[in-house]
C-alpha positions as CSV (number, residue, x, y, z in Angstrom):
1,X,-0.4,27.3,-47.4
2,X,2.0,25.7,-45.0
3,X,0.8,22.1,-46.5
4,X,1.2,23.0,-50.1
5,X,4.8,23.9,-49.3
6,X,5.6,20.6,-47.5
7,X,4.4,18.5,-50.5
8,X,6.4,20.3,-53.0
9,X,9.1,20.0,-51.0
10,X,8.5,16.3,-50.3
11,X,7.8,16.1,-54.2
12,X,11.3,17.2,-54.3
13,X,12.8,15.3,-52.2
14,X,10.9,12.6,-53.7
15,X,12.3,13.0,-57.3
16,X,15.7,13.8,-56.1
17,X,15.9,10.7,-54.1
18,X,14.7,8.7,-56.9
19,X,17.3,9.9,-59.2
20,X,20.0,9.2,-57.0
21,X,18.8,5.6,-56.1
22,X,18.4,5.0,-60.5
23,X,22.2,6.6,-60.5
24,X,23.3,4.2,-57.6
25,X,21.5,1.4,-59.0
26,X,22.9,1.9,-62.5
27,X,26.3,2.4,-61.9
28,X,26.1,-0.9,-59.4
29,X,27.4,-2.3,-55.9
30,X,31.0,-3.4,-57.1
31,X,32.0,-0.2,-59.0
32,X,30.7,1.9,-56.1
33,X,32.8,0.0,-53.6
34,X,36.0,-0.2,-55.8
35,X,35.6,3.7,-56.7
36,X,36.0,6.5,-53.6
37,X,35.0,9.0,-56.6
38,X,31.3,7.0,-57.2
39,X,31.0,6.9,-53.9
40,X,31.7,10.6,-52.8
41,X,29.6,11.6,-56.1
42,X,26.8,9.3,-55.6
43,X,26.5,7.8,-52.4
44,X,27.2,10.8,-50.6
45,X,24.9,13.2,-52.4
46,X,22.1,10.0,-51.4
47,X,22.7,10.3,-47.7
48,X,22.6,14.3,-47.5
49,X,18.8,13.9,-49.0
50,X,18.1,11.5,-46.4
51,X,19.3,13.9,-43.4
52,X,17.7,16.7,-44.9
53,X,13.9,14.4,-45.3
54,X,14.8,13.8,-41.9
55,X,15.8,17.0,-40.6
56,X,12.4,18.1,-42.3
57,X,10.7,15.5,-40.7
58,X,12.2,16.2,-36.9
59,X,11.3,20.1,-37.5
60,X,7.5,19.3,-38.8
61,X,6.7,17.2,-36.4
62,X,8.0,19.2,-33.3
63,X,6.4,22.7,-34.4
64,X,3.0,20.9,-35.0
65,X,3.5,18.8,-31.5
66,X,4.3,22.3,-29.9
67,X,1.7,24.2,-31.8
68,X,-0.7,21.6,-30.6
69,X,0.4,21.2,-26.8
70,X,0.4,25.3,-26.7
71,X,-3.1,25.2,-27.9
72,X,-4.9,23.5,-25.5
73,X,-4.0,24.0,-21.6
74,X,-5.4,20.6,-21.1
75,X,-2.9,18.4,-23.4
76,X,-0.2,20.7,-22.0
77,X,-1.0,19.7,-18.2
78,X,-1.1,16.4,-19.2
79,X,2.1,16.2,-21.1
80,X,3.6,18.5,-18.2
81,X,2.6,15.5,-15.7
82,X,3.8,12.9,-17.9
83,X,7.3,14.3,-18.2
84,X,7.0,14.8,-14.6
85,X,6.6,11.5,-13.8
86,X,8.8,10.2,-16.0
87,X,11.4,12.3,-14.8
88,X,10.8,11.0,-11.4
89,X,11.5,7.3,-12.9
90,X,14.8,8.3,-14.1
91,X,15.7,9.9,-10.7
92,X,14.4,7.3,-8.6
93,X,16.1,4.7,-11.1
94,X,19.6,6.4,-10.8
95,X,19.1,6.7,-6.9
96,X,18.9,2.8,-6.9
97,X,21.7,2.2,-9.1
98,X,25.1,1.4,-7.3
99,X,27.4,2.3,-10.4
100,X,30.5,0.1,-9.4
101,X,33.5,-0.1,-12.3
102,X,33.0,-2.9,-14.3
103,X,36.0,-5.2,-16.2
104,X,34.6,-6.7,-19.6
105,X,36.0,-10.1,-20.9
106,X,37.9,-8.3,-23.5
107,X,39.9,-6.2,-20.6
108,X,38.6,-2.9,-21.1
109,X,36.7,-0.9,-18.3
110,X,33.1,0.2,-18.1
111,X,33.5,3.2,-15.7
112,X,31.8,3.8,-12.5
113,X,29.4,6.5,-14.1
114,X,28.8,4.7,-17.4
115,X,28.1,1.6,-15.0
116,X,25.7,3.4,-12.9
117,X,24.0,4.9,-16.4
118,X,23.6,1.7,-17.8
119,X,21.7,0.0,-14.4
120,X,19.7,2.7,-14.2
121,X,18.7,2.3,-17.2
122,X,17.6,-1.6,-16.5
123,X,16.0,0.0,-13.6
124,X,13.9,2.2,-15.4
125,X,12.7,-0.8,-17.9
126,X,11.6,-2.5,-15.5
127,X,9.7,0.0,-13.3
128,X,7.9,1.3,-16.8
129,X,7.4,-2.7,-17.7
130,X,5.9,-2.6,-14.2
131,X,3.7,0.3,-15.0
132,X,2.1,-0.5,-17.9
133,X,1.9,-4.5,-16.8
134,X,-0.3,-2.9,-14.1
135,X,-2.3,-0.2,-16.3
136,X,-3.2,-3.3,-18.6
137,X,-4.2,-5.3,-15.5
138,X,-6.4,-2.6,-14.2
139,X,-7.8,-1.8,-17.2
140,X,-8.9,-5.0,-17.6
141,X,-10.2,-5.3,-14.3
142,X,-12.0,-1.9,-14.9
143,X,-13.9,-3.2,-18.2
144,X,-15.0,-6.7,-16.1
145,X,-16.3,-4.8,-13.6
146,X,-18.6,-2.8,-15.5
């Protein structure tokens, strides 16, 4: 039931989207630039279908993820570990970072805590480079050995 729902709505979409793009396309790239009225009657309308597909999108695919994770108590450990240990990146990372205030060449200020954000951030990069570098290597070393 649930999927003949989500292809007429995505038939919707679909055909709403298309007659949008033939209105855009018709009325052309000049006269919709020149004109705030073509743009807030056919530009605008455009974009609201694209948040909606995506809204859609964001909604179907996390209550099929969750339905799925839910199901099982195995997938759910594992995710439950993953996000632990990923967590534990992002806290070790900001731990390591020093965070100092930062002038730009333009003058303006990175702050202290935007500073400290951002080299975390490189931080965690690298340790997950790191990580999957060495799950490649292992694996690898895993298939040679057999």
């Amino acid at each position: 039931m649930l999927h003949k729902i989500l292809k007429i709505v995505a038939l919707i979409l679909s055909v709403l989207g298309a007659i949008w793009l033939v209105r855009i396309l018709l009325a052309g790239d000049t006269a919709i630039t020149d004109s705030a009225d073509l743009q807030s009657s056919l530009v605008t309308p455009f974009i609201i279908i694209a948040y909606v597909t995506i809204a859609i999108a964001i909604v179907f695919v996390l209550v099929f993820v969750l339905k799925n994770l839910f199901s099982s108590g195995s997938s759910l450990k594992g995710t439950l570990i993953g996000l632990g240990a990923f967590l534990a990146i992002v806290v070790i990372s900001y731990v390591l970072a020093s965070g100092e205030e930062v002038t730009l060449r333009d003058g303006e200020v990175v702050s202290a805590g935007a500073s400290r954000w951002i080299e975390a951030g490189i931080y965690m990069f690298y340790i997950l480079a790191l990580v999957a570098i060495g799950a490649m290597v292992f694996s690898g070393v895993k298939k040679l050995a057999k």
